[in-house]
C-alpha positions in Angstrom: -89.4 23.4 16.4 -91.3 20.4 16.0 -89.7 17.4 14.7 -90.5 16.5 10.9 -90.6 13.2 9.4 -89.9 11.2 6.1 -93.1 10.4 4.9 -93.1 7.6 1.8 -95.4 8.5 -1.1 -97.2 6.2 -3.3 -94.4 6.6 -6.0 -91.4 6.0 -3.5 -90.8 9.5 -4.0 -90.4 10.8 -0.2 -91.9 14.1 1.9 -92.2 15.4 4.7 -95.1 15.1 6.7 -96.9 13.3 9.4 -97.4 9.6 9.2 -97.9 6.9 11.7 -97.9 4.1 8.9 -95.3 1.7 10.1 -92.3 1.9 7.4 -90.7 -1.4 5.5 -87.5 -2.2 4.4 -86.6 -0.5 1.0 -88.9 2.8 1.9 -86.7 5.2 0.8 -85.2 4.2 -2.1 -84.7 7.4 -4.2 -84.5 9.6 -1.1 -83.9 12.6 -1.9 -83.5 15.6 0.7 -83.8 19.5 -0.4 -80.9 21.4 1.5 -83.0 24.8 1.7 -85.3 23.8 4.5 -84.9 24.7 7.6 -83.6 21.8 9.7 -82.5 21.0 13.3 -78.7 21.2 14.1 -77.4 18.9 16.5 -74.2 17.1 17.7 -73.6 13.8 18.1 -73.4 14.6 21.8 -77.0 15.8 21.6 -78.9 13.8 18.9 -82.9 13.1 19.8 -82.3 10.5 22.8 -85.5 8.9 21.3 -86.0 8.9 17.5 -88.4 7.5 15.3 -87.5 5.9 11.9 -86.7 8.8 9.3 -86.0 11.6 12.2 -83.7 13.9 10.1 -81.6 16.6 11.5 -78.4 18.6 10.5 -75.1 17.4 12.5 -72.7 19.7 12.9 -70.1 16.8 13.7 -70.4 15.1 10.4 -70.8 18.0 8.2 -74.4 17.4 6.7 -77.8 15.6 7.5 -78.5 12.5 9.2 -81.2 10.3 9.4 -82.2 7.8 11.7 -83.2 4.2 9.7 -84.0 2.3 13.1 -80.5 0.9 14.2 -77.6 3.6 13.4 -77.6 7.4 12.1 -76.8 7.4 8.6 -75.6 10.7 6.7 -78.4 11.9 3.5 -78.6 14.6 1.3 -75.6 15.3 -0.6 -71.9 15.7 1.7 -70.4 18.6 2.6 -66.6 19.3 1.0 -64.0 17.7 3.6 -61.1 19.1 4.5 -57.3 18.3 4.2 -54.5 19.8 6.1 -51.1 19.0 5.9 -48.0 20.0 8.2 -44.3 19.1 8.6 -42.4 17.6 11.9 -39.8 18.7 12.4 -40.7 22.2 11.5 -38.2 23.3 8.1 -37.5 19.7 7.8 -39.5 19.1 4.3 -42.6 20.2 2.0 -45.8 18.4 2.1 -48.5 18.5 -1.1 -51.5 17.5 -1.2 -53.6 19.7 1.1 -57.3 21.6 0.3 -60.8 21.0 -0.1 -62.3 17.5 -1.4 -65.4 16.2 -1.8 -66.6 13.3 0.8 -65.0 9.7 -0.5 -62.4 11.0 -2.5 -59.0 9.6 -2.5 -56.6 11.9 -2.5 -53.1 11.8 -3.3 -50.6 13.4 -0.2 -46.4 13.4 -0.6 -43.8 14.9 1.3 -40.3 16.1 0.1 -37.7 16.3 2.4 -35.1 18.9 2.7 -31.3 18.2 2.5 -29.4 16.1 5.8 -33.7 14.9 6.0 -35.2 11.9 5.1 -39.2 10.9 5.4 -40.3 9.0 8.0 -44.0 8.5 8.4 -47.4 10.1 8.1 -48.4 10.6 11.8 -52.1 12.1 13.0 -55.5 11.4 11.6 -54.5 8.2 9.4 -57.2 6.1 9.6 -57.9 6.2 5.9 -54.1 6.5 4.9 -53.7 4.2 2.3 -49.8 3.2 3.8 -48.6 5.4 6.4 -45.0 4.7 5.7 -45.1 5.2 1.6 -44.3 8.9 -0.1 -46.6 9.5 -1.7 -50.1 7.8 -0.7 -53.4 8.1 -0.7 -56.0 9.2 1.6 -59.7 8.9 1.7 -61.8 11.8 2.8 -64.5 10.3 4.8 -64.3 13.6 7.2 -61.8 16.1 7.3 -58.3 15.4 8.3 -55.0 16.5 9.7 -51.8 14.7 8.5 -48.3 15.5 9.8 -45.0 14.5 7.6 -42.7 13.4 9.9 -39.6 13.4 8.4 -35.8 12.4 10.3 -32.6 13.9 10.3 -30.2 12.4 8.1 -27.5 10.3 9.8 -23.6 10.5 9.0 -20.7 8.3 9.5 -17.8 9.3 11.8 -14.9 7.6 11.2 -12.3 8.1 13.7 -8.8 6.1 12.3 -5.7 6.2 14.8 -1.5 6.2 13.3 0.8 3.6 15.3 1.2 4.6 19.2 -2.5 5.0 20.8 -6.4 4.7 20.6 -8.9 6.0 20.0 -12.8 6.7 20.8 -15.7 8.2 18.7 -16.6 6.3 15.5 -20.6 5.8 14.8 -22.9 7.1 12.9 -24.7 11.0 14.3 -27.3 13.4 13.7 -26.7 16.0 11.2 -25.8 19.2 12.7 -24.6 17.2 15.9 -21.0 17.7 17.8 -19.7 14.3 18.8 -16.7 14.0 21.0 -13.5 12.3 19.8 -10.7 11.3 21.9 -7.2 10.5 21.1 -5.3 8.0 23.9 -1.8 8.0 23.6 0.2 4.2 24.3 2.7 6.3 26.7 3.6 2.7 28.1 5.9 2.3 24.9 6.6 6.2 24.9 4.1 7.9 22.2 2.2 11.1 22.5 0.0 12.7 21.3 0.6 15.1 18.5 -2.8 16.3 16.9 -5.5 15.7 14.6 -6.2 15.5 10.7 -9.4 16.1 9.1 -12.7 18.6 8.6 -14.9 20.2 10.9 -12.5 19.3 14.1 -12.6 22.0 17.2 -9.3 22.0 18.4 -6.5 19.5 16.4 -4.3 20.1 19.0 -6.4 18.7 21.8 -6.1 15.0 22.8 -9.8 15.5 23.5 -12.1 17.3 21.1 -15.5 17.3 19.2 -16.8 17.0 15.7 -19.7 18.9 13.9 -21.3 16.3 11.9 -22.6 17.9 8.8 -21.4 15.0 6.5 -19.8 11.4 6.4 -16.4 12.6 8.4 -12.9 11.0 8.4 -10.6 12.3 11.3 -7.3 10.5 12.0 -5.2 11.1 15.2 -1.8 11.1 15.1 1.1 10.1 17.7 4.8 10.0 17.7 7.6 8.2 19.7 7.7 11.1 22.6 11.3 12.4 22.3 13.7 14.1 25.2 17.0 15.6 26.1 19.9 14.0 26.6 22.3 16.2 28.9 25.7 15.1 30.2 27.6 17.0 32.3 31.6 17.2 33.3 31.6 16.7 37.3 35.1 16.6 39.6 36.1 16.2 43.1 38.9 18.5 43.5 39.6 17.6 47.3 39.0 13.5 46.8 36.2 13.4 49.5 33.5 12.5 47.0 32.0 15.5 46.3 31.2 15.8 43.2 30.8 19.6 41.3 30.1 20.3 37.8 33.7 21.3 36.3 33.3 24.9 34.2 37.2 24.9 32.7 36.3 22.2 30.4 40.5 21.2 31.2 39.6 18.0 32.8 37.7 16.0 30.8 34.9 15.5 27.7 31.9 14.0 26.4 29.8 12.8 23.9 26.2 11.5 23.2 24.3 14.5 24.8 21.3 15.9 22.4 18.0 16.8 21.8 14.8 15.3 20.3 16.4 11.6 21.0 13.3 9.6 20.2 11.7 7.4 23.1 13.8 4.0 23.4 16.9 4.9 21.3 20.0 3.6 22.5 22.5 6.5 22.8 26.4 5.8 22.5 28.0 8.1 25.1 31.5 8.2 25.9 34.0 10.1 28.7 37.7 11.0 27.4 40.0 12.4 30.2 42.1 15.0 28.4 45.5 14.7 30.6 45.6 11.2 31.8 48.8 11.9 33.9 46.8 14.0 35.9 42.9 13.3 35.8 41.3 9.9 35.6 37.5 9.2 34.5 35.6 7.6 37.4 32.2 6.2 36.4 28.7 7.0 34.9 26.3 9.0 37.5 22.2 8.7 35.8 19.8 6.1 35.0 19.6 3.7 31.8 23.6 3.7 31.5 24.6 0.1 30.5 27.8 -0.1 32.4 28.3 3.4 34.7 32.4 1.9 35.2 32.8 2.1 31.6 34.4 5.2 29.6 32.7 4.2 26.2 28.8 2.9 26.9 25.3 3.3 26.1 22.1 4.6 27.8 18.5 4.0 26.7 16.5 6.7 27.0 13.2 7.0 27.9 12.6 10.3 29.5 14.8 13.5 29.7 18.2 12.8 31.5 20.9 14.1 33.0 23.8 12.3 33.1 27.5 13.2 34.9 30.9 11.8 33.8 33.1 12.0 37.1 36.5 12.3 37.1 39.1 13.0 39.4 42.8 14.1 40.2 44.6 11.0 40.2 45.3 9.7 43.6 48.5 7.7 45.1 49.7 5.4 48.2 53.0 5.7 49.5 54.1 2.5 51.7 56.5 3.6 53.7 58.2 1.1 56.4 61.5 1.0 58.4 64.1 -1.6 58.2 64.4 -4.0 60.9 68.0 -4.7 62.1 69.1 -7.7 64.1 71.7 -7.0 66.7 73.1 -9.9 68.1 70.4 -12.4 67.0 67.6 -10.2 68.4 65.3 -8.4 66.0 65.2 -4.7 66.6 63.7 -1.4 65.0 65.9 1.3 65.7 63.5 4.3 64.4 60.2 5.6 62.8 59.1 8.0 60.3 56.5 10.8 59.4 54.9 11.0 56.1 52.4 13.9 55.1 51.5 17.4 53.7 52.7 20.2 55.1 49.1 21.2 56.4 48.5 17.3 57.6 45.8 17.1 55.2 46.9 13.5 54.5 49.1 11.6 55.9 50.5 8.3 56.6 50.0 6.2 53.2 47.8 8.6 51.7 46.0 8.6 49.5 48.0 11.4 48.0 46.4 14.1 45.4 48.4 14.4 42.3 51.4 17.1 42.5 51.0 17.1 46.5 54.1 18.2 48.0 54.9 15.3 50.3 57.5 15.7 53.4 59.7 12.9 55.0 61.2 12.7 58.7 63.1 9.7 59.9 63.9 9.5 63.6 66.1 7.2 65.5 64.4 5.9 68.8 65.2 7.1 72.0 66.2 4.0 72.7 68.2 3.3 70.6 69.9 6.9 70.1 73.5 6.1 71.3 73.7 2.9 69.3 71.4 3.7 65.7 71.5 6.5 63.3 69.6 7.4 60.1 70.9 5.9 57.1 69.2 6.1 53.8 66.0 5.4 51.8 65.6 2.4 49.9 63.1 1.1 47.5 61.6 3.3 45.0 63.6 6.6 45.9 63.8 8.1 42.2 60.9 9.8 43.5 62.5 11.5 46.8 64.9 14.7 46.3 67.7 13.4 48.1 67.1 9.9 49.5 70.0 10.3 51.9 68.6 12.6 53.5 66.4 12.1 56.8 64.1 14.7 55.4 63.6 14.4 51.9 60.7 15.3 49.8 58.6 14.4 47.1 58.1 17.9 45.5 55.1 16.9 43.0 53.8 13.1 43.5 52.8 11.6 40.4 53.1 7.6 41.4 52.7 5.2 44.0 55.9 4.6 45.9 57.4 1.8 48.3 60.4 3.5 50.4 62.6 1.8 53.3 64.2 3.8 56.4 67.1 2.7 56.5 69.2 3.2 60.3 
């Protein structure tokens, strides 16, 4: 098709036609271009590489006609309707209004609502001719057609994470809606506290020192922690054979305590004491554990700071005998005429003991061979209430029950 031109008439009133008059400034004033004839269609890719003044063609690009006035293409005729569209990002987040059809140069008013736990951002995409991309609602001119996104944020909450006496904690800031934030409870076990669980909404496990949140509001979560507590266990321990071997005593006939318990809170001081029930026959002999003040001491205290076990050791009393023979002096010369045996009947012990409590304790005094046809047994001295018969070269102690100094005698 062969290209057409504007041609000026007389009356300024335009056609079109051939003309190779050369055209002046002002020529087509009062243009006016019928939209029923059949005209070129082109892009702006593909517009006439060479055109005179007034070359007119329909460009797909722009919508409408276009004519070429020397320097730039310049639309004519009257605009085609532009178009608005409107979306929403994040998809669900809010409503947008404002979308349709508009004639070329209007100003159009767009808005967004958001939906709850959103909040409007910005108006993203073609805003060239957005009056204020960050105001709700605006205004947009429809030079061409258009497509303008909401965008639109997730609300933000506050996490408070508080903490009772005894520990730390970690978590507090401010989260996405719909978000799960980890919280974590840190115990001060240094000065004995543990954890012991959490207060507040929307926590996954309370009972966890280590946890999360859903955030789907301003949240308040407190973690809690108590002095750690323990068991305090004392047990009733003799040495039947005095050889320092200790054994937990079941007949509860030697001795008792105090102080033992449960749920004694981290730190306390516990008042423990050790009562030996027959003191002529048992005696109390120290504190076995940790913490005890003073483990020598019957009445005390221990601090306690983990479970314990404690022992209260007693014992069958124990004695000594010293047992000696008397020297005689014959004639200005110091002599010992004899000797002795002291012991058990099983040898067990001997000598000067030590001697368990109710042992049955035999005596022999003998006169030396040397001396056999000028010496004979005498009698005990010293502390002889204790012997049977204290005349006797054989006496015994049937059930000892004291120390004891005793003298052969010859």
């Amino acid at each position: 098709m062969a290209t057409k031109h504007l041609v000026p008439r007389g009356d300024g009133e335009g056609g079109i036609g051939n003309s190779s008059r050369s055209w002046g400034e002002g020529h087509f004033k009062n243009l006016q271009c019928e939209r029923s004839f059949s005209m070129p269609t082109t892009t702006t890719a593909n517009r006439p590489t060479d055109p005179v003044i007034g070359t007119t063609v329909f460009d797909t690009d722009v919508g409408g006609l276009v004519i070429w006035n020397g320097s730039i293409w310049v639309e004519a005729g009257v605009p085609s309707p532009k178009t608005l569209a409107l979306s929403v990002d994040p998809v669900g987040a809010g409503s947008v209004f404002g979308a349709g059809t508009y004639d070329k140069g209007a100003d159009v008013s767009i808005s967004a609502t958001a939906n709850t736990n959103y909040s409007f951002s910005q108006w993203e995409g073609d805003i060239s001719n957005v009056r204020d991309v960050n105001q709700n609602p605006t205004l947009v001119t429809m030079s061409s057609s258009w497509v303008i996104t909401a965008k639109f944020s997730v609300a933000q909450y506050d996490l408070t994470v508080n903490t009772t006496t005894g520990g730390t904690v970690t978590g507090t800031g401010s989260y996405d809606y719909g978000s799960t934030t980890q919280i974590e409870a840190i115990p001060d076990t240094a000065n004995g506290y543990e954890f012991t669980g959490w207060t507040g909404d929307g926590i996954d496990d309370p009972s966890s020192s280590t946890t999360t949140v859903l955030i789907d509001g301003d949240k308040t979560v407190t973690a809690n922690f108590a002095l750690s507590t323990y068991d305090l266990i004392i047990n009733t321990v003799t040495d039947p054979d005095v050889d320092g071997i200790y054994e937990i005593d079941t007949s509860g006939a030697i001795g008792s305590t105090t102080g033992a318990g449960t749920s004694i809170a981290h730190g306390s001081v516990v008042n423990i004491t050790a009562s030996v029930l027959d003191e002529s026959i048992y005696e109390f002999k120290g504190w076995e554990g940790s913490g005890i003040t003073d483990p020598n001491s019957s009445s005390t205290t221990v601090t306690v700071t983990s479970d314990l076990t404690l022992n209260a050791k007693f014992a069958t009393k124990t004695y000594t005998l010293d047992v000696s023979v008397a020297d005689f002096t014959y004639q200005g010369t110091p002599e010992t005429p004899g000797s002795f045996t002291v012991g058990t009947q099983n040898g067990v012990r001997s000598g000067a003991g030590p001697y368990i409590h109710s042992d049955l304790v035999y005596f022999a005094a003998e006169v030396d061979s040397n001396y056999s046809l000028k010496y004979e047994f005498s009698h005990w001295s010293g502390d002889t209430s204790v012997l049977d018969d204290p005349n006797s070269r054989t006496p015994i102690i049937s059930s000892i029950s004291s120390n004891a100094v005793l003298v052969a005698n010859f």
